[in-house]
C-alpha positions in Angstrom: -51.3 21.2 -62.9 -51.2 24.4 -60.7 -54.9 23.3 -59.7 -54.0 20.6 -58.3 -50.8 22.1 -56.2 -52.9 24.5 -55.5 -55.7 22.0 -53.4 -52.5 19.8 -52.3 -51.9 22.8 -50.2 -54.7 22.7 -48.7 -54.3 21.6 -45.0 -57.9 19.3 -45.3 -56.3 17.6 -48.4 -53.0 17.2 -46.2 -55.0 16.0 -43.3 -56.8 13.6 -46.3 -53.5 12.5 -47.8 -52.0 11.5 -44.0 -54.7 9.9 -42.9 -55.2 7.8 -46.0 -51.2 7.1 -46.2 -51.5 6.0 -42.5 -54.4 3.2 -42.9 -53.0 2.1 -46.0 -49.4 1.7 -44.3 -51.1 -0.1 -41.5 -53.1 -2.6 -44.4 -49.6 -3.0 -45.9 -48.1 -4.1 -42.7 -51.0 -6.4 -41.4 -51.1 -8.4 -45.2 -47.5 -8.9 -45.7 -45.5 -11.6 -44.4 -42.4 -10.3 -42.6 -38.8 -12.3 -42.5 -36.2 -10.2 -39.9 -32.5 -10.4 -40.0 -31.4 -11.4 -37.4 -34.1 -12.9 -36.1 -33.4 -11.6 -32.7 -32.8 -7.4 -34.4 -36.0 -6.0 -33.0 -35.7 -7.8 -29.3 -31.7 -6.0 -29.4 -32.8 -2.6 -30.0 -35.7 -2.9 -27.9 -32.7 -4.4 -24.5 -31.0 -0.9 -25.8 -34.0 1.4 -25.9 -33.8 4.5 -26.3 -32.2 4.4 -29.7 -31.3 6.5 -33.0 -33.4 4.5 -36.0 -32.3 5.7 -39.5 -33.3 4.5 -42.5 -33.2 5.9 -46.2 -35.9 8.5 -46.9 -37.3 6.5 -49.8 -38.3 3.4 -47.7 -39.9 5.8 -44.7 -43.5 4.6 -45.8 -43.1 1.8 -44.1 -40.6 2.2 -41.9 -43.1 4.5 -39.6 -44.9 1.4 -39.0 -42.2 -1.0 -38.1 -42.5 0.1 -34.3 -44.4 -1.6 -31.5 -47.3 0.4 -29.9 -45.3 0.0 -26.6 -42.8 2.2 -27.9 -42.5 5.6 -26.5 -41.1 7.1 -30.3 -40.6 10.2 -32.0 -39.3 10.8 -35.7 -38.4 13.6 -37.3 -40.2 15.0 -40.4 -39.3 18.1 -42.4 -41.4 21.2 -43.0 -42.1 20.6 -46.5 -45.4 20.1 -48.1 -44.3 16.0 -47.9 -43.6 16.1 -44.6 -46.3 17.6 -43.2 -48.5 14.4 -45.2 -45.9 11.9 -43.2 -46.0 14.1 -39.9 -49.8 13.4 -40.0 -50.0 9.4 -40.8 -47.2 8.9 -38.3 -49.1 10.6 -36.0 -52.2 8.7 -36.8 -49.9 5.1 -36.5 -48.7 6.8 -33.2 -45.8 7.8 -33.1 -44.9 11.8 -31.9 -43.3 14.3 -34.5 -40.3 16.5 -34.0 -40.1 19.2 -37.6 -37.0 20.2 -39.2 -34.7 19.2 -41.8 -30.7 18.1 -41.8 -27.6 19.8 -43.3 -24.8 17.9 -44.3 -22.2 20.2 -43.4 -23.1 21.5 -40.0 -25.7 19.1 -39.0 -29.4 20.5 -38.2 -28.9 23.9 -38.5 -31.3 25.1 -41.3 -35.3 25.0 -41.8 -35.6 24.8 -37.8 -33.5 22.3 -37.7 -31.4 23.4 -34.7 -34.3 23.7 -32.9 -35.3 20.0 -34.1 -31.9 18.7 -33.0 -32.6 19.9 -29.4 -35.8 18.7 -29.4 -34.0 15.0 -30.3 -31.7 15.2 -27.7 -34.8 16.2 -25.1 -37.2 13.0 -26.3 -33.6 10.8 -26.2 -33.4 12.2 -22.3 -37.0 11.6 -21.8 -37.1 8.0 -23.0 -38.3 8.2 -26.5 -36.6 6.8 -29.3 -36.1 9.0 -32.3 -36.3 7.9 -36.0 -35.6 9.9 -39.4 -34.0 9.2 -42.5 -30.0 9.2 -42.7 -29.3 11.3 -45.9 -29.1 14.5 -46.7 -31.9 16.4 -47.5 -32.5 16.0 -51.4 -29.3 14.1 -51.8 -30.5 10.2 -51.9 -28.6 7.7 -50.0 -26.2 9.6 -49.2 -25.4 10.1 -45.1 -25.5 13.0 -43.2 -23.3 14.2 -40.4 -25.9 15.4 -38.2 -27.3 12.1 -36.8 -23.8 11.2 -36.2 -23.5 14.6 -33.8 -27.0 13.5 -32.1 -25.4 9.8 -31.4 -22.1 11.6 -29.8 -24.2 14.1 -27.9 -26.8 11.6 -27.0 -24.5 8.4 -26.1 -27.1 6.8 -28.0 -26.6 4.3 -30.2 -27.7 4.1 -33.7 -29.8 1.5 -35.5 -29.7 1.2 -39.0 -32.2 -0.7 -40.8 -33.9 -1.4 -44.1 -37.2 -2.3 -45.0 -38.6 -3.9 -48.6 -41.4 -6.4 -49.7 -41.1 -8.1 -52.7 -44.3 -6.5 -54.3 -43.2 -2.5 -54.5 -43.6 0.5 -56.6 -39.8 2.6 -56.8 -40.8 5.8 -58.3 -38.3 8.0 -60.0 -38.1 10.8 -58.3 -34.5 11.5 -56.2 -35.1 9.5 -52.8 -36.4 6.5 -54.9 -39.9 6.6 -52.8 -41.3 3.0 -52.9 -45.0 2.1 -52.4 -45.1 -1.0 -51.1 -48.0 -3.6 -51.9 -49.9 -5.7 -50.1 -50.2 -9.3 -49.9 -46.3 -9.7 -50.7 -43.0 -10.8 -49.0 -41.1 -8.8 -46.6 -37.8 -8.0 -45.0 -36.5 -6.0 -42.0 -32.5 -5.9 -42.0 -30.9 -4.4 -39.0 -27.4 -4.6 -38.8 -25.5 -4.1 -35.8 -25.9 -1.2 -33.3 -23.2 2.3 -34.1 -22.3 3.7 -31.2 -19.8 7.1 -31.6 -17.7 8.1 -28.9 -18.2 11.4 -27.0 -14.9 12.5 -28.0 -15.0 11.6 -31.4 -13.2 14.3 -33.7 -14.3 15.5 -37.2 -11.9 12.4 -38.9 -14.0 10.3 -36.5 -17.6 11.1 -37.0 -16.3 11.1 -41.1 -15.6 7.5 -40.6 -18.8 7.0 -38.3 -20.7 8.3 -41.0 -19.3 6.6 -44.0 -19.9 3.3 -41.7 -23.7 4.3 -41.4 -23.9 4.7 -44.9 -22.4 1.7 -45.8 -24.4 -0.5 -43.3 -27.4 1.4 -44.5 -26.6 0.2 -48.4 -25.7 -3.1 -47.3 -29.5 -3.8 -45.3 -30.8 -2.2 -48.1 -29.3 -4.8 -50.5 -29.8 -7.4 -48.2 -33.3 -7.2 -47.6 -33.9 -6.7 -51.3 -32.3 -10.4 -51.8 -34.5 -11.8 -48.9 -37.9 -10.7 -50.9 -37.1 -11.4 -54.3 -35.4 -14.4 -54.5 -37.4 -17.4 -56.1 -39.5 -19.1 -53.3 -39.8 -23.2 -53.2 -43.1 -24.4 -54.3 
């Protein structure tokens, strides 16, 4: 076992490991058949570009390739050994990387994380669209308060959304991490837009983020009924 931590830490098996996460994302996305809800989700966030995507951590395989090429995007990913393997296959799909992790107390303030938060807030000013999972670090599914301090900073408004396919691997580990297969039935849930006020006060962004976490369960649930309900022959 401590072998093979030992070569995971290697940055050519990291650089291995991204690169074969990334092709096998994009053979995931190109072989599965893809039902969005609303039908008309990715056209609204794209009118309201740029925007705050979030998503739960465990469903962030695929969600790095739910984005257009045209998109100008950057997501966050954390300085752990793990997301230095997603910084590199998002990379490879395209899309820019900002590092650093979340707190849920004070919002992005440890692991570099309040150099990521400015760094959020410059690629919102610039134009680009910033994604990373909602909860807080190592706690699954449930929200943290610092996306809701980059949405009233920002003005931005954030877009919650879910992604499954009926064919999936959930592994037990504490965000849940699915594989998804290929070949299979898909789902992208987006509900509608969060938008906090600039003078939102700690009861506010409470409530704010309790909403986000709840429209964030509820896509989840959703899109989970859209792939695996029985199909008509």
């Amino acid at each position: 076992m401590q072998f093979w931590r030992r070569i995971g830490r290697q940055q050519w098996a990291k650089t291995a490991l991204g690169v074969g996460a990334a092709e096998y994302v994009r053979f995931v996305g190109k072989t599965t058949r893809f039902t969005v809800e609303p039908p008309d989700a990715w056209d609204r966030a794209e009118a309201d570009m740029p925007i705050i995507s979030a998503f739960w951590h465990g469903q962030h395989l695929l969600a790095i390739n739910a984005s257009k090429p045209s998109y100008k995007v950057k997501a966050l990913a954390s300085r752990h050994h793990d997301g230095q393997v997603n910084a590199i296959a998002a990379e490879r799909l395209g899309i820019g990387i900002i590092r650093g992790s979340g707190n849920h107390a004070s919002g992005f303030v440890h692991k570099g994380g309040a150099a990521a938060f400015q760094a959020m807030l410059d690629a919102l000013n610039e134009g680009y669209s910033v994604a990373l999972s909602a909860d807080v670090p190592k706690v699954s599914r449930i929200a943290g308060l610092g996306i809701m301090k980059l949405a009233q900073i920002s003005g931005r408004p954030i877009y919650a959304f879910a992604i499954a396919t009926h064919w999936r691997i959930v592994l037990d580990n504490w965000d849940r991490s699915t594989i998804n297969l290929p070949f299979s039935r898909g789902a992208g849930v987006a509900p509608e837009p969060l938008r906090v006020a600039a003078d939102a006060d700690d009861t506010a962004l409470e409530v704010a983020r309790q909403e986000l976490e709840n429209r964030l369960n509820a896509a989840t649930r959703r899109a989970y009924e859209i792939v695996d309900q029985p199909q008509l022959r």
